[in-house]
C-alpha positions in Angstrom: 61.0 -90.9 -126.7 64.4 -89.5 -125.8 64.1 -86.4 -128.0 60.5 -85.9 -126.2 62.0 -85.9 -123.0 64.4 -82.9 -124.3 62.0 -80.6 -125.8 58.2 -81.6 -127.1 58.7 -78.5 -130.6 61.9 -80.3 -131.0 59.8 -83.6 -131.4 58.2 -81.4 -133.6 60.7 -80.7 -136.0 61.8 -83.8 -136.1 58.8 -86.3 -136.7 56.4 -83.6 -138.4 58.0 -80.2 -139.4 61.1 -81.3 -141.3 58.5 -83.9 -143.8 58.4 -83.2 -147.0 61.1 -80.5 -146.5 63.2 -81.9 -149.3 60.4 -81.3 -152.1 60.1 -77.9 -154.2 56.5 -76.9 -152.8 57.3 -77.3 -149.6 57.1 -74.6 -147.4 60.1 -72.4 -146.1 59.9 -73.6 -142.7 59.7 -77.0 -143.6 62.7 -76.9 -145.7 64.2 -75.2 -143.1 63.3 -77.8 -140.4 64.8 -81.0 -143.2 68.3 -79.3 -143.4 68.5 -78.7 -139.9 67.0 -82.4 -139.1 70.3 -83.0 -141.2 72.7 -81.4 -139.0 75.0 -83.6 -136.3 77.0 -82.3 -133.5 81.0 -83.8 -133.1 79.9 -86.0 -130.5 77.2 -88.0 -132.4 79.7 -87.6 -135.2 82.5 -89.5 -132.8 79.7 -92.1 -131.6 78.8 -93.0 -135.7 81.8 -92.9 -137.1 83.0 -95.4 -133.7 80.3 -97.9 -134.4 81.1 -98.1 -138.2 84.9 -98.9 -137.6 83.7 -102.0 -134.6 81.3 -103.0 -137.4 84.1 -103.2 -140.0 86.3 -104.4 -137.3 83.9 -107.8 -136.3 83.7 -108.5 -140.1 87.2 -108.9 -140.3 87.6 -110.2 -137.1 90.6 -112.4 -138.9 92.6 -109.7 -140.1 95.9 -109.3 -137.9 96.1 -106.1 -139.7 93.5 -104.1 -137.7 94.9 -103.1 -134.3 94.0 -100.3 -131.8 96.8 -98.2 -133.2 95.4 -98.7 -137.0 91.9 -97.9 -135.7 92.7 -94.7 -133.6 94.9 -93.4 -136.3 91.6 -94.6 -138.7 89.0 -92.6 -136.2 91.4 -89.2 -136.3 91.4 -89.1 -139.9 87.8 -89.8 -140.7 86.7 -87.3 -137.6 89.4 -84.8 -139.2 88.1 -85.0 -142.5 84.0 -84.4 -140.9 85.5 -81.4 -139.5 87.4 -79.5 -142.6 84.1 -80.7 -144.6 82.2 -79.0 -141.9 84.3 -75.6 -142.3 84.0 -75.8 -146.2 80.3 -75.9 -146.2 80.4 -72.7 -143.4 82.3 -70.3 -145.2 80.6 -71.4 -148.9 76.9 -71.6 -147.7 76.1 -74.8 -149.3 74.1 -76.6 -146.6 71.2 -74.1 -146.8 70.9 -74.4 -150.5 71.0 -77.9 -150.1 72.4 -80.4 -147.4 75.0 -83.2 -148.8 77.2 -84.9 -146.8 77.7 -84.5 -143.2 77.6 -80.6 -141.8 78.4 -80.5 -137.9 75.8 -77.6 -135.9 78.9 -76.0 -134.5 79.5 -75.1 -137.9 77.2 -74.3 -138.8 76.1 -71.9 -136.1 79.4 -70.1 -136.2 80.5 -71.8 -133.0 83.5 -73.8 -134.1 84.9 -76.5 -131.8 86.6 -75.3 -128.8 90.2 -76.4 -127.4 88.4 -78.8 -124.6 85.9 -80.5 -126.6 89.0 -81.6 -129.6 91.2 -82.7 -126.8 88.1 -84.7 -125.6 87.3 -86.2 -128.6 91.2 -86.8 -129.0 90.9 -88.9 -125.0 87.6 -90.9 -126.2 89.5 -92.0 -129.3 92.0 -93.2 -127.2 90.0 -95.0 -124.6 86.9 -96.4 -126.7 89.3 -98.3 -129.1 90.9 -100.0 -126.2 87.7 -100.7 -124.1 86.4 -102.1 -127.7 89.5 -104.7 -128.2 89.3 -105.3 -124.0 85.6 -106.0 -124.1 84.2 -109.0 -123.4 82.0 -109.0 -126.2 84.7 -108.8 -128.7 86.9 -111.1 -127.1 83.8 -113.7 -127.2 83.2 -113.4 -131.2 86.7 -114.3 -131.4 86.3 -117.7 -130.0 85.8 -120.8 -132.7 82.5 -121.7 -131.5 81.2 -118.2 -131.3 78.3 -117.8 -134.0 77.7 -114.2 -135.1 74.3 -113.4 -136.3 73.7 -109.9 -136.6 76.6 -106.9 -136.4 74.6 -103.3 -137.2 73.1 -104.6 -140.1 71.4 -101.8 -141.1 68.3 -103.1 -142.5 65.4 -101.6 -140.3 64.7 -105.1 -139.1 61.3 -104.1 -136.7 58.8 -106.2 -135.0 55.1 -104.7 -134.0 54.4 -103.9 -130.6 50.9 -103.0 -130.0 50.0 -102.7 -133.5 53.0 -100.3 -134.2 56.2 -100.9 -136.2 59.2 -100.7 -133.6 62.4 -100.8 -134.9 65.6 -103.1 -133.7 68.7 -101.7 -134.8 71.4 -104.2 -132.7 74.5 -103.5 -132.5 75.6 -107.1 -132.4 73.7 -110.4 -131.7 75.9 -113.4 -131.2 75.5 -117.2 -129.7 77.9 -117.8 -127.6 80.1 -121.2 -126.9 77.3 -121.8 -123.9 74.6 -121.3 -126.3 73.0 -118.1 -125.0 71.6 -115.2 -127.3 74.2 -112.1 -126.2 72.7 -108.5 -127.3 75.4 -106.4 -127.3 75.2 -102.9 -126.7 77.7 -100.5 -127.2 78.3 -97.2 -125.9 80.4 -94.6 -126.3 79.4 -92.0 -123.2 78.8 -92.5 -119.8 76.0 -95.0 -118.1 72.5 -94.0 -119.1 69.3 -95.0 -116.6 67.2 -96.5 -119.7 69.9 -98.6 -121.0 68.8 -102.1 -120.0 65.3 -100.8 -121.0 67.0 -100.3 -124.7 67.9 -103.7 -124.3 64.5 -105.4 -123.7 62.7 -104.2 -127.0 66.1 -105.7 -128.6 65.3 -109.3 -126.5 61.4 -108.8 -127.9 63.0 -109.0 -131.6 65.5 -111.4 -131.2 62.8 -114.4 -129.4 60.6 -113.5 -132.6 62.9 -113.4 -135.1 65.2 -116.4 -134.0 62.6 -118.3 -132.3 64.1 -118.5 -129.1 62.9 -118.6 -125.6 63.6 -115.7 -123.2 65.9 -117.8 -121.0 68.4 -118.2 -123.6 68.7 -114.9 -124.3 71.8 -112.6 -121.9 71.8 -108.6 -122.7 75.2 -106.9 -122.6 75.9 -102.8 -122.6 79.8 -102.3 -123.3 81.0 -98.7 -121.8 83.6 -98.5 -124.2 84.6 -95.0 -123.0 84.6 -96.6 -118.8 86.1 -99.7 -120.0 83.1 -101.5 -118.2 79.9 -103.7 -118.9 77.4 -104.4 -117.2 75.1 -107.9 -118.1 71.5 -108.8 -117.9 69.2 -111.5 -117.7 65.2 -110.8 -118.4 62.3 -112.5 -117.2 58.7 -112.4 -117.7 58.0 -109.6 -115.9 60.4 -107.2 -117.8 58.5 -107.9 -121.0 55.5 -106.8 -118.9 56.8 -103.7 -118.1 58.5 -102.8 -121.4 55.1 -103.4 -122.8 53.7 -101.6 -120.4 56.2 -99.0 -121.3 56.0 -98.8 -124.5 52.1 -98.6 -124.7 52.4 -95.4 -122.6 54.6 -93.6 -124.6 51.9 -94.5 -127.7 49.5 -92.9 -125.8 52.1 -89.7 -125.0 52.4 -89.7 -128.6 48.5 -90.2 -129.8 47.9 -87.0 -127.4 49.8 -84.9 -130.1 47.9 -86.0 -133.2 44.8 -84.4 -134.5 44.3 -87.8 -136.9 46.3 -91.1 -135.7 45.9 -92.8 -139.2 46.9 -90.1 -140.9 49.6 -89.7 -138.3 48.5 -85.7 -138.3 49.8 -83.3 -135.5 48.6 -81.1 -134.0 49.6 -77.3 -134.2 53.0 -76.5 -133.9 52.2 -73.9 -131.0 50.6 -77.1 -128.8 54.3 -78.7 -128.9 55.7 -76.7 -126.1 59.4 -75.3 -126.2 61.4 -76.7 -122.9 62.9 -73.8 -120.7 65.9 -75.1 -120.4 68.5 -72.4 -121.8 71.8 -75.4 -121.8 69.1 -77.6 -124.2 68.4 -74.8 -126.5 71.9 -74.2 -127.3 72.5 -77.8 -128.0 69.8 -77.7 -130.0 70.1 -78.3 -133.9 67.0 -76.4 -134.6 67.6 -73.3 -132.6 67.5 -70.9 -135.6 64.2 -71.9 -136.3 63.0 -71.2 -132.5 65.1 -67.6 -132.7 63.7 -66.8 -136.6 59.5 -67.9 -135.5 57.9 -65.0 -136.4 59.6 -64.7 -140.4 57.4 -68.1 -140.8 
């Protein structure tokens, strides 16, 4: 629901105006909305490319080799390499005629990446490794009777809440030496108000999946950036209210739809563009909300 909160035409493009976008008949503005779906920005970028190097990094928990230093140097050239790939695809054009790869909106909108956002990205390298080796997450999977379970598998694991498929994408699920079920969350920015809220859909998929009872089950977020965590313990009355939750937003979402079966929306004009100028800018489909009336 995040993007919702942001802007309900970017929900739009996203969930409805970007389908089918990738097919030959489709129409201009729906190809338009799929390559601009396709777009990231250099600090989601920064955030995927940090989460795939802890993956690798927890799967070879055993290899001496891999040490802050090897993984900052590791996170400049990968983020360096985004970036020139980025510039290529600018100055030849190819993302419109069709988007491969990665292609980062600053890029593509002619902005470019400004002096304070590089050295930025160049601090949260810095910081995010060491708050990853310092955590106490990480320095749990390394003890022997530390069972690892899941680590950003990847697989679209989901459990049905309300008669709706809900993904659980974890970024790590581990038993450790006491026995609990620790969620671990990492994250790469500063503290968000819905985080422990992430964390409970998480807790519904792990008691379903592994059987277990909500008392053995401890929710960590790691603040990789703040070098802090913060844990949690749930009880009955937080599945309540992430149900609770959850059913709302359903209903948020059923209000846009013309058919819920056929998961149909409504016009595009009922999706209301926010008027907030900073959001628009950030936007990835911008050109689209500029360019309206040639579609």
């Amino acid at each position: 629901m995040k993007v919702m909160e942001n802007c309900y035409r970017e929900y739009y493009y996203t969930y409805y105006g970007a389908h089918n976008g990738w097919i030959d008949n489709a129409t201009d503005e729906q190809k338009v909305a799929w390559r601009l779906k396709k777009l990231t920005n250099i600090w989601l970028m920064f955030g995927d490319k940090l989460h795939d190097v802890i993956k690798k990094t927890i799967k070879n928990k055993h290899n001496l080799n891999i040490t802050p230093n090897y993984l900052k140097e590791y996170m400049r050239k990968v983020l360096n390499h985004g970036v020139k790939e980025s510039l290529e695809k600018y100055r030849d054009g190819v993302w419109d005629d069709y988007p491969r790869g990665e292609m980062l909106q600053e890029y593509y909108y002619g902005d470019k990446l400004d002096e304070e956002s590089v050295n930025e990205v160049k601090r949260r390298i810095e910081l995010c490794i060491d708050g990853f080796f310092n955590s106490k997450s990480y320095k749990d999977i390394l003890k022997e009777k530390s069972i690892l379970l899941e680590v950003d598998e990847g697989n679209f694991d989901y459990i049905f809440i309300h008669g709706v498929k809900v993904f659980a994408l974890i970024d790590m699920l581990y038993i450790n030496e006491d026995g609990y079920y620790v969620i671990t969350d990492w994250k790469t920015g500063k503290i968000g108000e819905h985080d422990r809220e992430q964390l409970l859909v998480y807790v519904i998929y792990v008691m379903e999946k592994y059987n277990v009872s909500l008392d053995k089950i401890k929710g960590r977020v790691e603040y990789l950036l703040l070098g802090e965590s913060a844990d949690y313990t749930f009880n009955e009355e937080d599945l309540v209210n992430i149900n609770n939750r959850i059913e709302l937003d359903l209903n948020v979402i059923d209000a846009f739809l013309i058919d819920k079966k056929l998961n149909q929306p409504r016009d595009k004009e009922y999706f209301r563009k926010c008027d907030s100028l900073n959001k628009c800018k950030k936007c990835r489909f911008k050109k689209l909300c500029i360019n309206e009336e040639v579609f």
